[in-house]
Residue, then its C-alpha position, 0 to 999 in steps of 0.5 A: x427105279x432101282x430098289x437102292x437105299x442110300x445111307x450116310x451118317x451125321x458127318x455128312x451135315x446133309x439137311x432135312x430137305x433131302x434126307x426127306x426128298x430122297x428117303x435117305x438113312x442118316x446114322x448119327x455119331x455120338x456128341x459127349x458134353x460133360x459126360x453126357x452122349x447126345x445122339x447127333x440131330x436126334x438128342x441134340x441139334x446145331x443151335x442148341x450145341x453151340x449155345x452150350x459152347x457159347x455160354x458154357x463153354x464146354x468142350x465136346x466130343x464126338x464118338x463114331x457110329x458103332x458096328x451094332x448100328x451099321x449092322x441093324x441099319x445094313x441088314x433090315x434094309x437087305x431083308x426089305x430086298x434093297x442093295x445099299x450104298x453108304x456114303x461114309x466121312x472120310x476113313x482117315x478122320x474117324x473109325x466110323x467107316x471101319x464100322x461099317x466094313x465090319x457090318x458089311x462083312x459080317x452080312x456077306x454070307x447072307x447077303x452077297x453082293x448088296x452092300x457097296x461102302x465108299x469112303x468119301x475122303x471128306x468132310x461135312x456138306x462136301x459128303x453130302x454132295x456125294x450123297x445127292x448125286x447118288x440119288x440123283x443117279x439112282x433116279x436116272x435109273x442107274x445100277x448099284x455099280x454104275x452109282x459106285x463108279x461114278x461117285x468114285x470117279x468124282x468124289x476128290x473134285x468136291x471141295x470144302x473151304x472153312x474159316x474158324x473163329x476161334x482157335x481153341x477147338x482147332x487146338x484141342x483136335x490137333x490141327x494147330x499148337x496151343x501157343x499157336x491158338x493163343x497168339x492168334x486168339x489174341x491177335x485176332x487171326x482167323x485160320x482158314x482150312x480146305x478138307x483135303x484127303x480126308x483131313x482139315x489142312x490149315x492153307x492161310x489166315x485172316x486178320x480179323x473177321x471182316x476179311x474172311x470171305x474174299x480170302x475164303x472165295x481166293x483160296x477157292x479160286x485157287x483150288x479149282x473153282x473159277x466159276x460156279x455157272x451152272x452148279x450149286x454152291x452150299x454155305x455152311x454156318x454154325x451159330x454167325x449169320x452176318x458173317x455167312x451173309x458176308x460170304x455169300x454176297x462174296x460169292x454172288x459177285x466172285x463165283x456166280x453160282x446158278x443156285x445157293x442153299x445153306x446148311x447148318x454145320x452140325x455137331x460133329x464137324x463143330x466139334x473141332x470147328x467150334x461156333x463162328x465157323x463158317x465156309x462154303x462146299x461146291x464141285x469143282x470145275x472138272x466135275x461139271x461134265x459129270x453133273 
């Protein structure tokens, strides 16, 4: 195998079970609650966030990985004789992959040609799927370049969908009005949003939380997805279970996928999704020949 390190950073909502099974580096983004910095999955983890949103209300903020970060991370793991990729959050949704084409560049001189940085062009688990076929890749023996190319080549078939349950974190990150978040609190609309090109774009809604999912599983048929034979799909929940249960059931019987797993929407993404968001990552069907 070759001597590849593979890092990511806590946007990527990859779990525990494959950092471990990989030997993946996961830099964390910063959480700002009432002042205080949480260290992403470190200081804080995802129950304990949305408690806090639930029974306090706070409303948080994130701040991106620093440069000094990437440039420790980059470097030990260069004079250890590694090549690196990292897999970065969208470059149109945060600073953090600019911080690490600053690292990379300040490492050049010394390290020539071992770092590669992609720019996921997404979001949460739907990175983290990158992630896990660069490993996988890695393990087939592949090369530093060959992995590069082919994440480059497939990274816009990964689809994310999503469905928050209240409209007010959507607000404060300026996906919608705040008029727009009051009426629909009211009124009890769901937005429903698919990450494309980097950003969340808000693509339908639900009236009320019982029709969620089978408008979830629509939009998914919708954009690529017209059966899940073969691959995996992975749903993500913040702090509703019953509503993720709801979904997958939806999933089994309109998608058919070979395998499901969840994960836990993280910090950073419940941020501006706020708790009650949930939604599902998969490949799209035009990524089956590449899997």
């Amino acid at each position: 195998m070759n001597k590849i390190k593979i890092v990511c950073d806590s946007l990527s909502d990859i779990s525990q079970d494959y950092l471990d099974l990989y030997d993946i580096d996961m830099l964390p983004l910063s959480i700002i609650i009432d002042g205080v910095e949480y260290k992403d999955r470190i200081d804080i983890d995802g129950e304990k966030f949305y408690k806090l949103l639930r029974e306090e209300g706070v409303i948080p903020k994130t701040s991106q990985v620093t440069y000094g970060a990437f440039y420790e991370n980059f470097k030990k793991h260069c004079e250890e004789g590694y090549d690196i990729l990292y897999i970065s959050a969208a470059a149109s949704a945060t600073g953090t992959y600019q911080s690490a084409v600053m690292a990379k560049s300040e490492l050049e001189d010394n390290f020539d040609n071992k770092i590669r940085i992609i720019d996921s062009n997404t979001l949460s688990f739907a990175i983290a799927i990158q992630v896990i076929r660069a490993c996988q890749l890695r393990e087939e023996g592949k090369k530093l370049d060959e992995i590069v190319n082919q994440i480059e080549a497939m990274k816009d078939m990964a689809f994310g969908c999503f469905s928050c349950d209240d409209l007010l974190y959507l607000s404060k990150g300026g996906r919608i009005s705040g008029a727009t978040a009051t009426i629909g609190t009211v009124l009890s609309i769901k937005p429903l949003c698919i990450i494309k090109d980097g950003i969340v774009d808000n693509v339908g809604m639900a009236r009320g939380k019982k029709n969620v999912a089978s408008k979830l599983v629509d939009i998914a048929k919708g954009n690529g997805i017209s059966s899940l034979e073969g691959r995996t799909v992975y749903i993500g929940y913040s702090d509703d279970l019953k509503e993720r249960d709801r979904l997958e059931e939806l999933i089994k019987s309109e998608l058919n996928p070979s395998e499901i797993r969840y994960f836990m929407i993280g910090c950073g993404i419940g941020t501006h999704g706020g708790p009650g968001t949930t939604g599902f990552i998969c490949w799209k069907d035009q990524a089956r020949e590449l899997l």
